[in-house]
Structure formats: C-alpha cells, structure tokens
PyMOL commands that place a pseudoatom at each C-alpha (Angstrom):
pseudoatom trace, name=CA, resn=UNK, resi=1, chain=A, elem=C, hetatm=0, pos=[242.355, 197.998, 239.050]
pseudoatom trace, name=CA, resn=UNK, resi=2, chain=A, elem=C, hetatm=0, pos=[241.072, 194.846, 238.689]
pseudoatom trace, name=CA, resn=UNK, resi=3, chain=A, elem=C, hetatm=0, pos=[242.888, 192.586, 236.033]
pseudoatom trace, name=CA, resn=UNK, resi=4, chain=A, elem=C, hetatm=0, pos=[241.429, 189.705, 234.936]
pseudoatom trace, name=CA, resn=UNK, resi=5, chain=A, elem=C, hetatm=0, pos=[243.376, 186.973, 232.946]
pseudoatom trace, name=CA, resn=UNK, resi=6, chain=A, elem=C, hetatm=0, pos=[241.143, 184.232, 230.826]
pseudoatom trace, name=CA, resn=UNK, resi=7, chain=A, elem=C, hetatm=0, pos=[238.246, 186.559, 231.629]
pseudoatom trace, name=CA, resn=UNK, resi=8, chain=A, elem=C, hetatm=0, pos=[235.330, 184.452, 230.047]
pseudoatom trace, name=CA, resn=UNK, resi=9, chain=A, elem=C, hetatm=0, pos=[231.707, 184.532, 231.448]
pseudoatom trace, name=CA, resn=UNK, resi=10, chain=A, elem=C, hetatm=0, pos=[231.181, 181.027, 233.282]
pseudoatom trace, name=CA, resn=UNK, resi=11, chain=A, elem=C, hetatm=0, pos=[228.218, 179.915, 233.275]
pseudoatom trace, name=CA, resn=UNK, resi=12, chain=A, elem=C, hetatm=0, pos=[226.432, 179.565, 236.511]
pseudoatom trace, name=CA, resn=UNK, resi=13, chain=A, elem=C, hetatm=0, pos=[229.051, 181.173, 238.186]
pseudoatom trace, name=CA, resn=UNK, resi=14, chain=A, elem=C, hetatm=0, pos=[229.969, 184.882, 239.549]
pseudoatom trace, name=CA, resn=UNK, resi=15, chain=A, elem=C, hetatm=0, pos=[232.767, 186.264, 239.018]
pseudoatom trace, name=CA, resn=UNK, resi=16, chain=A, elem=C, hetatm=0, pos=[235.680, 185.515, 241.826]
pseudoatom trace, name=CA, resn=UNK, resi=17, chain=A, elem=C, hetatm=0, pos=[235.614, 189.332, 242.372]
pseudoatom trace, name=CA, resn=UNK, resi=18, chain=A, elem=C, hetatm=0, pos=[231.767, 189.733, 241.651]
pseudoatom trace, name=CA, resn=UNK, resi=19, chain=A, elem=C, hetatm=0, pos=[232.139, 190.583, 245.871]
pseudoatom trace, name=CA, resn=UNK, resi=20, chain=A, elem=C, hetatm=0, pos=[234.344, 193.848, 244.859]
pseudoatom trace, name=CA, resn=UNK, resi=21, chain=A, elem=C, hetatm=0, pos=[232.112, 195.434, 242.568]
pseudoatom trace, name=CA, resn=UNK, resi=22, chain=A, elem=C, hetatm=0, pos=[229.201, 194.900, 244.554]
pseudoatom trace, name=CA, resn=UNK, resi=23, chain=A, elem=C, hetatm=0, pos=[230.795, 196.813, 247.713]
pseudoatom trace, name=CA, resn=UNK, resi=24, chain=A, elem=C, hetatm=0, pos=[230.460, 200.025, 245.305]
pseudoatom trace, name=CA, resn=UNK, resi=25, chain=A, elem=C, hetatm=0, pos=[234.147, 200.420, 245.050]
pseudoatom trace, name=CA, resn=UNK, resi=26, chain=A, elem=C, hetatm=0, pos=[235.249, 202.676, 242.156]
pseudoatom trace, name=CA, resn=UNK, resi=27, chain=A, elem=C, hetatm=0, pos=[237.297, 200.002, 239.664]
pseudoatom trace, name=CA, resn=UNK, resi=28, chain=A, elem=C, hetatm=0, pos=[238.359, 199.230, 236.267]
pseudoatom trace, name=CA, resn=UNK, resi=29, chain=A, elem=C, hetatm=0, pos=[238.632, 195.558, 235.237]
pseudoatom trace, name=CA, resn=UNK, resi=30, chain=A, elem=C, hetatm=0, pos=[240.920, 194.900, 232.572]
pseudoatom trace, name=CA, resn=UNK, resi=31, chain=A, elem=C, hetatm=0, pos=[240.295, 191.499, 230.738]
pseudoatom trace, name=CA, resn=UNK, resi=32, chain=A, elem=C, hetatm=0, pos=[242.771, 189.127, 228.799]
pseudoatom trace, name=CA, resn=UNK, resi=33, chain=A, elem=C, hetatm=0, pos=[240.486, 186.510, 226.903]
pseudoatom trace, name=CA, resn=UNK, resi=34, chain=A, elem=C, hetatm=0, pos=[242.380, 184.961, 223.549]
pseudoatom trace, name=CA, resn=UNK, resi=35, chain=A, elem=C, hetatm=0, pos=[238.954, 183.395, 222.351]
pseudoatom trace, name=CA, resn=UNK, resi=36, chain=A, elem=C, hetatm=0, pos=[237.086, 185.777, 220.115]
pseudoatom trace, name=CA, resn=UNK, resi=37, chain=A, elem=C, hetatm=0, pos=[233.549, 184.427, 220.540]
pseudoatom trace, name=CA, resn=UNK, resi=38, chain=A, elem=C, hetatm=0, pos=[234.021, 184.247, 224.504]
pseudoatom trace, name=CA, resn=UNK, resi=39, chain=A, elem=C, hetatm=0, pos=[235.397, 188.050, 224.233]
pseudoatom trace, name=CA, resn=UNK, resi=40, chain=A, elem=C, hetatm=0, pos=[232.752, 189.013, 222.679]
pseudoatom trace, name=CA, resn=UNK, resi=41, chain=A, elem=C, hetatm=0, pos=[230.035, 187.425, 224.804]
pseudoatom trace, name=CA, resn=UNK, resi=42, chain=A, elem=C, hetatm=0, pos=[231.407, 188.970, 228.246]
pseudoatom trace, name=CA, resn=UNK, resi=43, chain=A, elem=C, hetatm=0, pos=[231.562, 192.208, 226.648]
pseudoatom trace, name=CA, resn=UNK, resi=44, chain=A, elem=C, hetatm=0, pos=[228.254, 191.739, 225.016]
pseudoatom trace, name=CA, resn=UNK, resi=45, chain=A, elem=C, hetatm=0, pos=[227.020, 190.760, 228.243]
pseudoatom trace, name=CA, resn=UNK, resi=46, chain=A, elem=C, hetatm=0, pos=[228.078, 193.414, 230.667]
pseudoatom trace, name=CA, resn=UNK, resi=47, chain=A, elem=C, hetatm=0, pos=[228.115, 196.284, 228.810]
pseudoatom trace, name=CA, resn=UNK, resi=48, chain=A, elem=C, hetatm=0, pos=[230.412, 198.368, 231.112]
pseudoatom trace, name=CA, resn=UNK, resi=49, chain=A, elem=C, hetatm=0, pos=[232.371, 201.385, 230.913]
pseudoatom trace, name=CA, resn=UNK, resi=50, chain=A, elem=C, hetatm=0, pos=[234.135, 200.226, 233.642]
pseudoatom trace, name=CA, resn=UNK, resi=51, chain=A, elem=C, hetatm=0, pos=[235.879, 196.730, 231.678]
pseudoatom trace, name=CA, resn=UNK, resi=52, chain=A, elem=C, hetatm=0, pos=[238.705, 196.502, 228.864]
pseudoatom trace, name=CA, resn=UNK, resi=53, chain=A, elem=C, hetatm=0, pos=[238.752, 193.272, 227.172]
pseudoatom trace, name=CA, resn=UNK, resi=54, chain=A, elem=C, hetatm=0, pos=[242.196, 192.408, 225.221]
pseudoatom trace, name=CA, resn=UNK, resi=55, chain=A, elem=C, hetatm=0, pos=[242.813, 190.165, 223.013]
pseudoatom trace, name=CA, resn=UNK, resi=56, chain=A, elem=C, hetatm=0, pos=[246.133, 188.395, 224.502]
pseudoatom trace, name=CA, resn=UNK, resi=57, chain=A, elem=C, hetatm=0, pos=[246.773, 185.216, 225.869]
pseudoatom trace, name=CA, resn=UNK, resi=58, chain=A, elem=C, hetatm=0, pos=[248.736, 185.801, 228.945]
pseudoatom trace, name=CA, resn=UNK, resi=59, chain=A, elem=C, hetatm=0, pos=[252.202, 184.201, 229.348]
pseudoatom trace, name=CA, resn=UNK, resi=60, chain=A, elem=C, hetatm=0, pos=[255.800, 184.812, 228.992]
pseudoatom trace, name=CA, resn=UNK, resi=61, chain=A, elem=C, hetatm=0, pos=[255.700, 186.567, 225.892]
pseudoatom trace, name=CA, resn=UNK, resi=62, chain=A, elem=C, hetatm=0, pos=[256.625, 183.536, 223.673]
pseudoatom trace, name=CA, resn=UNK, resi=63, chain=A, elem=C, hetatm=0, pos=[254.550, 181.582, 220.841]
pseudoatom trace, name=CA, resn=UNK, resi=64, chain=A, elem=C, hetatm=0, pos=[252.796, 179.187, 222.066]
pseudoatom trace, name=CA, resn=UNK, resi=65, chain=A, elem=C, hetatm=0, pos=[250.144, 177.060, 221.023]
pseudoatom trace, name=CA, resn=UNK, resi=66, chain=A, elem=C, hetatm=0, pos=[246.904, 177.282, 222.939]
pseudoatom trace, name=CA, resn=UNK, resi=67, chain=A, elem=C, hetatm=0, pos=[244.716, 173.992, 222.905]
pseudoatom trace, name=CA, resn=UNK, resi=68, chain=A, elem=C, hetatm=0, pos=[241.182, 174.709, 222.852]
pseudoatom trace, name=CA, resn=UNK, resi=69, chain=A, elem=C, hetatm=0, pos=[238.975, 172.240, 224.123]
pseudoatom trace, name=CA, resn=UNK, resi=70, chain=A, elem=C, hetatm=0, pos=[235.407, 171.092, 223.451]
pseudoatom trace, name=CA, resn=UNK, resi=71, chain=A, elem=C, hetatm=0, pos=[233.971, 172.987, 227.394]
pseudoatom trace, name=CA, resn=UNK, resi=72, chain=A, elem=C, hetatm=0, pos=[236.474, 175.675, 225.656]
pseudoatom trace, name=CA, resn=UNK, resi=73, chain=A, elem=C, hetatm=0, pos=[237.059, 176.914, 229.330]
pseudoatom trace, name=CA, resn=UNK, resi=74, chain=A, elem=C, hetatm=0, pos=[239.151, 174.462, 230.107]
pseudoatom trace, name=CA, resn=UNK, resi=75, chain=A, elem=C, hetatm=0, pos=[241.578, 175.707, 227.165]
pseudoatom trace, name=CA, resn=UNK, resi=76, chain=A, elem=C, hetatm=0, pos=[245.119, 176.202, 227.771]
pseudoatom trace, name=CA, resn=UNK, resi=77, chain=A, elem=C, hetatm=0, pos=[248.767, 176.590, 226.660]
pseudoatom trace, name=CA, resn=UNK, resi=78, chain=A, elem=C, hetatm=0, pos=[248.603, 172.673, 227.612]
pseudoatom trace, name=CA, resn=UNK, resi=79, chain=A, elem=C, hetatm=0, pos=[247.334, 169.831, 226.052]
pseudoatom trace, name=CA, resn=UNK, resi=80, chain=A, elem=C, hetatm=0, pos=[245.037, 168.079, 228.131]
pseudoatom trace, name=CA, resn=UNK, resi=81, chain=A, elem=C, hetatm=0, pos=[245.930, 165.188, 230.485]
pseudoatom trace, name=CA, resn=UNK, resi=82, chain=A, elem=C, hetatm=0, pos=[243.164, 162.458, 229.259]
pseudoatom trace, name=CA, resn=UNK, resi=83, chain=A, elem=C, hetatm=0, pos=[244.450, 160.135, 231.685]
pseudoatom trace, name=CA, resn=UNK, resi=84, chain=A, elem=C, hetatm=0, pos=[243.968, 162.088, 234.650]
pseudoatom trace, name=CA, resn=UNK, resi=85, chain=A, elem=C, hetatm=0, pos=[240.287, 163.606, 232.740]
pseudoatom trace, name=CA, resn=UNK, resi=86, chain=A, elem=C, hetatm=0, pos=[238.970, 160.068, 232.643]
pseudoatom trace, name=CA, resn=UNK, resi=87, chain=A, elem=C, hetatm=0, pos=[238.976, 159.729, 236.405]
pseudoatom trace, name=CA, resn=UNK, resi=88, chain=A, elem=C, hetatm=0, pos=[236.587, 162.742, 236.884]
pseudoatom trace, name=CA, resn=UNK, resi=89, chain=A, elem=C, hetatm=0, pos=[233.137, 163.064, 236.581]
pseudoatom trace, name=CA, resn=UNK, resi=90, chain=A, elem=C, hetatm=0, pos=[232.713, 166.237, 234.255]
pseudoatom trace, name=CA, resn=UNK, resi=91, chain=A, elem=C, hetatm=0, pos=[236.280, 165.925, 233.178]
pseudoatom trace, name=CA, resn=UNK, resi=92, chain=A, elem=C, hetatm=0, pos=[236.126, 162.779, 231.501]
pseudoatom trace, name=CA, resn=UNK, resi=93, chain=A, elem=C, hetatm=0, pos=[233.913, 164.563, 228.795]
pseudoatom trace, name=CA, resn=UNK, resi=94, chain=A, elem=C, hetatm=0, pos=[236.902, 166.167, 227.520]
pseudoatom trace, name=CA, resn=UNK, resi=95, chain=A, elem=C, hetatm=0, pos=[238.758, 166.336, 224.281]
pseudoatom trace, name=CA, resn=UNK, resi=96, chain=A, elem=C, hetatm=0, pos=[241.064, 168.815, 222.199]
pseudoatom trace, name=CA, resn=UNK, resi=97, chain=A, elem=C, hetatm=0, pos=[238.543, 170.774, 219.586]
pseudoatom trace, name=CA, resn=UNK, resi=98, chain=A, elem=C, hetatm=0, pos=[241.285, 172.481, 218.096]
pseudoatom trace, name=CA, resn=UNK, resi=99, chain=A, elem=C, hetatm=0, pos=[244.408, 174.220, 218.187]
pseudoatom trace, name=CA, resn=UNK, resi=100, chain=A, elem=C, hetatm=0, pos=[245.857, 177.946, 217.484]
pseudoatom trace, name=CA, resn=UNK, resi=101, chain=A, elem=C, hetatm=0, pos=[249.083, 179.545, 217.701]
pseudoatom trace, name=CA, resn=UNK, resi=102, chain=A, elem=C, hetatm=0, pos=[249.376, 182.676, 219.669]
pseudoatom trace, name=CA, resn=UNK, resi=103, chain=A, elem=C, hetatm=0, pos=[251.692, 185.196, 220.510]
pseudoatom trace, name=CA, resn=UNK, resi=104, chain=A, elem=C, hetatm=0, pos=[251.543, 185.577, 224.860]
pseudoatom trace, name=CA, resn=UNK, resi=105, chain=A, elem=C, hetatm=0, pos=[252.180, 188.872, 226.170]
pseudoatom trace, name=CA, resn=UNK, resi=106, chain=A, elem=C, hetatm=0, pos=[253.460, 189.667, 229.279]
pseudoatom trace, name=CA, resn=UNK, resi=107, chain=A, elem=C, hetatm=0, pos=[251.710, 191.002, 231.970]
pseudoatom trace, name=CA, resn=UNK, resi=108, chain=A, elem=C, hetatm=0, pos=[254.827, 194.030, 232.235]
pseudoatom trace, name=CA, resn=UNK, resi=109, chain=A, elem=C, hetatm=0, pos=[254.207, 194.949, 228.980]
pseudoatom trace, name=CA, resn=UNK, resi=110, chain=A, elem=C, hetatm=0, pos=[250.418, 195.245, 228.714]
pseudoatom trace, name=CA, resn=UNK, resi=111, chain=A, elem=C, hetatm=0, pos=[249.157, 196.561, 232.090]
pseudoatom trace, name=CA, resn=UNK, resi=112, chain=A, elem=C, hetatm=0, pos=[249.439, 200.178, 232.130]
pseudoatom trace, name=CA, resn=UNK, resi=113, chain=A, elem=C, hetatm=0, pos=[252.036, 201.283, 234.799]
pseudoatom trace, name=CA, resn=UNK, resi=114, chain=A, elem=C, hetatm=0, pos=[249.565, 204.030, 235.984]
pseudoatom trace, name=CA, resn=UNK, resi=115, chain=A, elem=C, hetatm=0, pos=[247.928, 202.124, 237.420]
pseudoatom trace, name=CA, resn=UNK, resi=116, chain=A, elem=C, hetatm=0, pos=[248.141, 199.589, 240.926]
pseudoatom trace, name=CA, resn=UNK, resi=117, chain=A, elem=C, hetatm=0, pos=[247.328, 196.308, 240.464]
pseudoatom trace, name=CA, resn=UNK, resi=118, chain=A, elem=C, hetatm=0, pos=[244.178, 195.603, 243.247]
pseudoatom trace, name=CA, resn=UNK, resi=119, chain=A, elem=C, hetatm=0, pos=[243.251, 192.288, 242.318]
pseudoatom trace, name=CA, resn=UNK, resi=120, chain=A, elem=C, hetatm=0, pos=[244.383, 189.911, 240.072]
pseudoatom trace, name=CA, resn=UNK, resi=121, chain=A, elem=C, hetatm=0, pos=[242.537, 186.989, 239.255]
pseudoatom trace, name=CA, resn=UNK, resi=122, chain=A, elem=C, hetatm=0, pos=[244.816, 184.258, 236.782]
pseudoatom trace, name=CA, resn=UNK, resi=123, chain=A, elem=C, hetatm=0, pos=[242.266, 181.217, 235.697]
pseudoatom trace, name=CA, resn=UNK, resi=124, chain=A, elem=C, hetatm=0, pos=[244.702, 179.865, 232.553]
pseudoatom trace, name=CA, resn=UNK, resi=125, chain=A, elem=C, hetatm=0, pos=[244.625, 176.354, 233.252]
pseudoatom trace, name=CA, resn=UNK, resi=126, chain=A, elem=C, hetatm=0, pos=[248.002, 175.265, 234.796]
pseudoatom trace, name=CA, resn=UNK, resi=127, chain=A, elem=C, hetatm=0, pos=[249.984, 178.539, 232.903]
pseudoatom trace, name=CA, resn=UNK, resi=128, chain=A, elem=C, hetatm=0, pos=[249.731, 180.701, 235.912]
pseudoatom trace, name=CA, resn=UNK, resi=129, chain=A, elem=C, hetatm=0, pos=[253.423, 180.335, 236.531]
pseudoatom trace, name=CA, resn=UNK, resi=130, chain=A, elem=C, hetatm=0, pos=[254.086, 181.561, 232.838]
pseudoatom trace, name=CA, resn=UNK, resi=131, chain=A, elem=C, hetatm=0, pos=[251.996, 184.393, 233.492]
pseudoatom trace, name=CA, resn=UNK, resi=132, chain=A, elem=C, hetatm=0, pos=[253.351, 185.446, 236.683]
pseudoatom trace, name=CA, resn=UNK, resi=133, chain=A, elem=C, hetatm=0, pos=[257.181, 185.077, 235.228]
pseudoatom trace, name=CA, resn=UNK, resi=134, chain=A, elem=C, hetatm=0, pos=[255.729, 187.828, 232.876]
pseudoatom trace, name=CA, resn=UNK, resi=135, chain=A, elem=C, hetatm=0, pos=[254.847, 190.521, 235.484]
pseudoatom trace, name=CA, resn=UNK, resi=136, chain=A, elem=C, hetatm=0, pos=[258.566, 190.491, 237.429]
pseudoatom trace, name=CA, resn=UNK, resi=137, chain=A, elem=C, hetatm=0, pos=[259.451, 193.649, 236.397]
pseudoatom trace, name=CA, resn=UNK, resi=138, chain=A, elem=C, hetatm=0, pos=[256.408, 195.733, 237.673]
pseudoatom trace, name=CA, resn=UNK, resi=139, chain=A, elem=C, hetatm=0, pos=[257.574, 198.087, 240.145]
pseudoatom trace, name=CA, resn=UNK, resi=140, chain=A, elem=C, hetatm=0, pos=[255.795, 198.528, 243.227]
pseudoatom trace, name=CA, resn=UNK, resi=141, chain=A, elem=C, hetatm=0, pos=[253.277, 201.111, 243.622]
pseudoatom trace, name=CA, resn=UNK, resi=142, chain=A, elem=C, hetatm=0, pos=[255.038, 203.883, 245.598]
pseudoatom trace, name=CA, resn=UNK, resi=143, chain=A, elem=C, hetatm=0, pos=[252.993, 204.184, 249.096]
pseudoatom trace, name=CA, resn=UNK, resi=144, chain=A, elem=C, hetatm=0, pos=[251.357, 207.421, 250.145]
for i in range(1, 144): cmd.bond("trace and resi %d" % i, "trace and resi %d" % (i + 1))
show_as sticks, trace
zoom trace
C-alpha cells in the first residue's frame, strides 16, 4: 500500500511514486488531502479504483490550525516564515489566504492494520515530525 499524506495533484509534476505504478505492481494508494477542492481535483483527475482519498489532515491527533496559503500547496499546520519567503525566487510570492481549524488524525488510527505500509510519501510542509509521532504504535508487519 501506498499512503500518501497531502496528496494534491502538482502541477507539472509526477507523482514521487508515479515510478511504482508504472512498474505494473499491484497497489492501493491511500490519500490524506484536508483541502476539499484539491481532493476533489486528484480524484476527479485519476479516476482510479486503485486510490482512497480522506479527508484528514495528518498529525498527532490534536486541533490544529492549518494555514492555507495563496500557491495553497505550500499550506501547513505552520504559518509561513515571510522572512525566509522573501529571499526566494517563487517563495517570495507568498502570503496566508486563510485559515481553518482541523482536527489531525493519526496515522495509527486511520491506516488500516491489514495492510503493510510499502511506501509512504509525507509532503505537509515542515509537520512531518507530527505525523510520524502519530504512526508509533503500528506494529510491524509479521515476515513470511
């Protein structure tokens, strides 16, 4: 299984595990995206049996606020650093659009234990950590 947390369609861009699918490995991708409109487009988009799209921002499992920026992309459970922005090129075109507060869930309690993890690909800008404190009670698949 293929999990995929802040699963939005980039544009111009493959997926990071576009490699994978194209091998003709048997998968399921299962997609955290908290933005309704960018949910929507990937699974407008693809159109495949094979992906789950949830509605969850990934974290810990507290309320949080998520900041949602004008590239909305670059949204995360952190404001933005406009200081740091300003000294990059496409960065410096940032600015908060809005914010939203959101319930995270923890990877432990939404991935089904079923199934192995293959792949997991975290692009949450900068709340990786807070994601991966959420998955530290998955047990290990058993090997064959």
């Amino acid at each position: 299984m293929i999990v995929d947390v802040g699963a939005q369609m980039l544009k111009g861009e493959q997926h990071v595990y576009d490699p994978l699918l194209q091998a003709g490995l048997q998968h399921q991708i299962l997609g955290f995206e908290p933005l309704d409109s960018r949910r929507e487009e990937r699974a407008s988009a693809e159109r495949n049996s094979a992906l789950t799209l949830l509605p969850y921002a990934v974290g810990d499992g507290s309320t949080q606020v998520l900041h949602v920026n004008n590239d909305d992309a670059t949204s995360s459970l952190y404001p933005l650093n406009l200081a740091l922005c300003s000294e990059f090129e496409h960065l410096h075109t940032l600015c908060g659009a809005s914010t939203m507060s959101v319930q995270t869930r923890r990877l432990d309690d939404v991935l089904p234990v079923s199934r192995p993890v293959d792949f997991l690909k975290l692009d949450i800008q900068g709340a990786e950590l807070l994601a991966l404190r959420g998955a530290e009670l998955r047990p290990c698949a058993q090997r064959r």
